[in-house]
C-alpha positions in Angstrom: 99.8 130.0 98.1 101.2 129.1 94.9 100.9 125.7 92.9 103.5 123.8 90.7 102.7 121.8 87.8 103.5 118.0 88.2 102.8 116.6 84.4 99.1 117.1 83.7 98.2 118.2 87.9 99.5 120.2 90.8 101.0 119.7 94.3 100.9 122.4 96.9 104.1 124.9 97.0 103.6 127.0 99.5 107.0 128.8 100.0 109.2 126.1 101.1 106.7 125.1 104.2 105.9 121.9 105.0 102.9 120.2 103.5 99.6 120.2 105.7 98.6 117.7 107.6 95.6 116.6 110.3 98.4 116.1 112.6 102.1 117.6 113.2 104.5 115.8 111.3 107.0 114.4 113.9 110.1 113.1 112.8 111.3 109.4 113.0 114.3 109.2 115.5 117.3 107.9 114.3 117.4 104.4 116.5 114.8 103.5 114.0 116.7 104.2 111.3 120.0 103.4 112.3 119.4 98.8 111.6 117.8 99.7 108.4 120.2 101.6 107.0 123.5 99.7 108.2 121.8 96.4 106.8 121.5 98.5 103.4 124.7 99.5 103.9 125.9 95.8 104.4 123.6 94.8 101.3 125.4 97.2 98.8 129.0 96.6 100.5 129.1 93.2 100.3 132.3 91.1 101.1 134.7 93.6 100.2 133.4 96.9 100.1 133.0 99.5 97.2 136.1 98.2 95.4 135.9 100.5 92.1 135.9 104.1 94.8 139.1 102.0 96.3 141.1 101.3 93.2 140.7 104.7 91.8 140.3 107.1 94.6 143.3 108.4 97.0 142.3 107.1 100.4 142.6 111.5 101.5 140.5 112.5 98.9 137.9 114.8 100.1 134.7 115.9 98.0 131.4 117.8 98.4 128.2 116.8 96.6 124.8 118.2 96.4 121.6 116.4 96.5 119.6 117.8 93.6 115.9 117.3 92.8 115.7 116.8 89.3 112.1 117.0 89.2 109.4 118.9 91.0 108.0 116.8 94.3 107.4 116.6 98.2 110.5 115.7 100.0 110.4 112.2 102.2 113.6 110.7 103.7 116.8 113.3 103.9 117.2 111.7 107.6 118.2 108.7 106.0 119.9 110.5 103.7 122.1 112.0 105.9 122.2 108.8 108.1 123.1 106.8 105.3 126.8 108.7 104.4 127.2 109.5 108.5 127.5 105.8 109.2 129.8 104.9 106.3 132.0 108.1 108.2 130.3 109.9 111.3 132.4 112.8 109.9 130.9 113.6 107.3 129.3 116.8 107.1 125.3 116.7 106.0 123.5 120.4 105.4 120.2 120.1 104.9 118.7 122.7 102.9 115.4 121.9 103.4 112.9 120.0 105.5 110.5 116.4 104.9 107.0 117.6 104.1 108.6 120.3 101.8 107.3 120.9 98.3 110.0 121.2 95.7 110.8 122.4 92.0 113.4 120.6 89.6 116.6 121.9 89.9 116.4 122.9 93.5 119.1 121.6 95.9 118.3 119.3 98.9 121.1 119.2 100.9 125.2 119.3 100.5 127.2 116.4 101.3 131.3 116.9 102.1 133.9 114.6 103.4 135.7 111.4 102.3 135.4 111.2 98.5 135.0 107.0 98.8 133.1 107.2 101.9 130.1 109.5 100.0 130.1 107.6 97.4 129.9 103.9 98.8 126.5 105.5 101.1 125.2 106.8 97.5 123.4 104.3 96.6 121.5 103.8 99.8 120.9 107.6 100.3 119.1 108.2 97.2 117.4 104.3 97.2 115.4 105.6 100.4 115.3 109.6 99.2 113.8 109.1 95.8 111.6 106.2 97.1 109.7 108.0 99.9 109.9 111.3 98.4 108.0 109.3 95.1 105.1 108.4 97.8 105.1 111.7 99.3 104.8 113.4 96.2 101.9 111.5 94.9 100.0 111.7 98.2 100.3 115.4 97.9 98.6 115.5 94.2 96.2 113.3 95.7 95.3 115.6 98.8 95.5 118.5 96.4 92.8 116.6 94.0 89.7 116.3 97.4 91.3 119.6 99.7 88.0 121.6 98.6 85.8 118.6 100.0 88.2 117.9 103.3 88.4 114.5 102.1 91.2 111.9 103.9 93.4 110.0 101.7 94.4 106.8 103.5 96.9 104.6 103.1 96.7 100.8 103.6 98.9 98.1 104.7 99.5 97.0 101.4 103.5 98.3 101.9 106.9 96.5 100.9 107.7 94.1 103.7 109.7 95.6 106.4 109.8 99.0 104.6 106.0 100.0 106.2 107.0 102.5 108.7 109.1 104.2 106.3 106.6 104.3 103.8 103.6 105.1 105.9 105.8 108.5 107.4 106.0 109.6 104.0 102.1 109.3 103.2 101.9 111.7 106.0 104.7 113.5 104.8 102.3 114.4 101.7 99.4 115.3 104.0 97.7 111.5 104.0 97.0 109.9 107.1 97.5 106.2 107.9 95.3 103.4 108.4 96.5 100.8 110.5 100.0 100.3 111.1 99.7 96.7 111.7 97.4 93.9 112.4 97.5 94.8 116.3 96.0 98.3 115.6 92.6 98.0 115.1 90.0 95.3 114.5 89.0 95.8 110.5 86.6 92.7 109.7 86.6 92.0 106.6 84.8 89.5 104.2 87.1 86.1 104.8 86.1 86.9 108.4 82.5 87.3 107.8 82.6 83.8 106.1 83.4 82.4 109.6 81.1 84.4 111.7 77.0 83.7 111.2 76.5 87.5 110.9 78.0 91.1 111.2 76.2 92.3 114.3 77.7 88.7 115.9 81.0 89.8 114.4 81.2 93.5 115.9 80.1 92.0 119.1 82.5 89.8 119.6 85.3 91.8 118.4 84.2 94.5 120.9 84.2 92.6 123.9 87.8 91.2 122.8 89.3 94.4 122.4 87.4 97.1 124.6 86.1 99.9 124.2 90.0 101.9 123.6 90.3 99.7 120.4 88.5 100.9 117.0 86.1 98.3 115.5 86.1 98.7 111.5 84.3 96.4 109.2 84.1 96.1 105.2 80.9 96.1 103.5 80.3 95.9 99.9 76.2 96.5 99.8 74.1 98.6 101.1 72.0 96.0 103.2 75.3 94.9 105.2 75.9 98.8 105.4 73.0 99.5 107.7 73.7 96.1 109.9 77.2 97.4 111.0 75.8 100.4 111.8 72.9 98.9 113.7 75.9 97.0 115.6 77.9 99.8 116.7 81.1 99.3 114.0 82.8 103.2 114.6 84.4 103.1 111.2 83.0 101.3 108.1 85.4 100.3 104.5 82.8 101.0 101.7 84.1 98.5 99.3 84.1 98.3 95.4 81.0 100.6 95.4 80.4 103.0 92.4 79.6 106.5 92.9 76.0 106.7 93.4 76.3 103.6 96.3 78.9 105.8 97.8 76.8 108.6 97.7 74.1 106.9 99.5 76.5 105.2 102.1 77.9 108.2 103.2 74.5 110.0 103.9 73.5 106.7 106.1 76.4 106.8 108.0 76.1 110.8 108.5 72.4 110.4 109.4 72.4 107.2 111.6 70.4 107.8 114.5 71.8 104.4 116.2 74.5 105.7 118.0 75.8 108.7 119.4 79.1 108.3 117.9 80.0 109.8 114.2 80.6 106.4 111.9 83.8 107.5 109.7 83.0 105.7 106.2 86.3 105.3 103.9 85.6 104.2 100.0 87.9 101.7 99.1 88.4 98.8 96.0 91.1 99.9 93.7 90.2 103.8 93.3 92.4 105.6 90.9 93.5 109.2 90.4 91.0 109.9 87.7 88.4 109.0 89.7 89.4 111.2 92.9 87.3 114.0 92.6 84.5 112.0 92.1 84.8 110.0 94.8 85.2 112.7 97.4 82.2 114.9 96.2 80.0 111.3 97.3 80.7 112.5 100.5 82.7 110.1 101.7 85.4 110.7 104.8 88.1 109.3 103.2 89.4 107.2 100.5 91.8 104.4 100.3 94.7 104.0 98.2 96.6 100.9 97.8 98.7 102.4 95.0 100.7 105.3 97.2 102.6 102.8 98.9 102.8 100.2 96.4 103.4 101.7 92.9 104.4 105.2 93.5 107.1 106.2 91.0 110.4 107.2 92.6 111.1 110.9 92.4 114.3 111.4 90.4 117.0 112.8 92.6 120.7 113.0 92.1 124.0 113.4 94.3 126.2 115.7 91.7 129.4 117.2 91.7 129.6 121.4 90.9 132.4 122.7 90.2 
């Protein structure tokens, strides 16, 4: 098992495998894609179509371009790729050359592209929008996962995604070896504090919540001290969100929730509150079960990939 560098840290590269995850990766059917895309499609096209490609373009023209990694990176989204110029022309040939979960190095080509020389390049645009987008997320999940492997240490995403983009961008959290909180509201019950404020304590919170949901439905709640901490556990809470707690906090959280003799069940605590890449590491040696981070699915830097002609 190799690593390559990304800036200052690595990712995985493990000979062109997939990345490693809790759980097989399975890929997203097309039927999802398929209304995304052609409403991308209809964004970009607009009223009359890709009008520069049809003024100077022959109508027979026939090309073939590569999709080329200009950076190193975990690859997230060459479905939609390929979707993306088969529904501008469901003849166009798409030949994937790798596989979503794959670790990459700058340079390396993703797939090649031939047909229609106006058809590639009014889907373009859309291809690489969604390739570089999720391939950005999975590549810094993976520098994340690679940061807490030796402590077997979740990262977890959150919910905090760009509207109507979640599922997308949760697949390629996984795609970098994360795992996914809740998909949506109708997931799991995670009580936080603007619930508390309505509720006269947590133990009346977590009861009610389980006899609403049943005993199939995970019960999470947020705590932020250590007081509130030992309540939820008292009241049967399977997961607890250890919120804006510094190290030594965490540290002491996660040995209450190991050690609680309450229940039978294992309480899963995740730290949480705006945790940074710096402070990883230190996060995951507390002894926590997993970690939260907002920022994969909400400021992840695109990777930079390009659809190029070679001659």
């Amino acid at each position: 098992m190799k690593f390559c560098p990304i800036g200052a840290t690595s990712i995985f590269f493990n000979k062109g495998n997939p990345m490693p995850s809790e759980n097989t990766l399975f890929p997203l059917p097309d039927t999802l894609f398929r209304p995304m895309i052609e409403q991308a499609l209809s964004e970009d096209l607009g009223r009359r179509g890709d009008i520069t490609s049809a003024a100077v373009i022959a109508p027979d023209k026939t090309a073939k371009l590569f999709l080329v990694s200009r950076e190193d990176g975990v690859i997230a989204g060459i479905d939609l790729a390929r979707l993306a110029f088969q529904t501008i022309d469901p003849s166009v040939r798409f030949q994937a050359e790798i596989q979503d979960g794959q670790a990459v190095r700058a340079g390396q080509t993703l797939a090649a592209v031939e047909g229609n020389a106006r058809a590639l390049l009014a889907a373009e645009r859309t291809a690489l929008n969604y390739l570089t987008h999720l391939s950005g997320i999975a590549t810094a999940t993976a520098r994340a996962v690679t940061e807490v492997a030796e402590y077997g240490t979740d990262i977890v995403c959150s919910r905090k995604t760009i509207p109507l983009l979640r599922v997308l961008q949760k697949y390629a959290v996984r795609t970098g070896g994360g795992v996914n909180h809740r998909m949506g509201l109708d997931d799991a019950v995670l009580i936080k504090d603007n619930h508390l404020a309505y509720c006269d304590s947590i133990a009346q919170a977590v009861q009610q919540a389980k006899q609403a949901v049943g005993p199939l439905t995970c019960v999470e709640i947020e705590v932020d001290t250590l007081a509130q901490l030992d309540e939820a556990i008292v009241a049967g809470a399977e997961r607890i969100l250890l919120d804006n707690m510094d190290d030594e906090t965490l540290k002491e959280a996660a040995n209450r929730c190991h050690t609680q003799t309450a229940h039978p069940h294992t309480v899963y605590c995740e730290a949480s509150g705006g945790i940074g890449f710096d402070r990883l590491k230190r996060v995951a040696q507390t002894g926590v079960d997993g970690i939260a981070l907002g920022y994969l699915t909400h400021s992840s830097r695109s990777l930079d990939i390009g659809l190029d002609f070679m001659a």
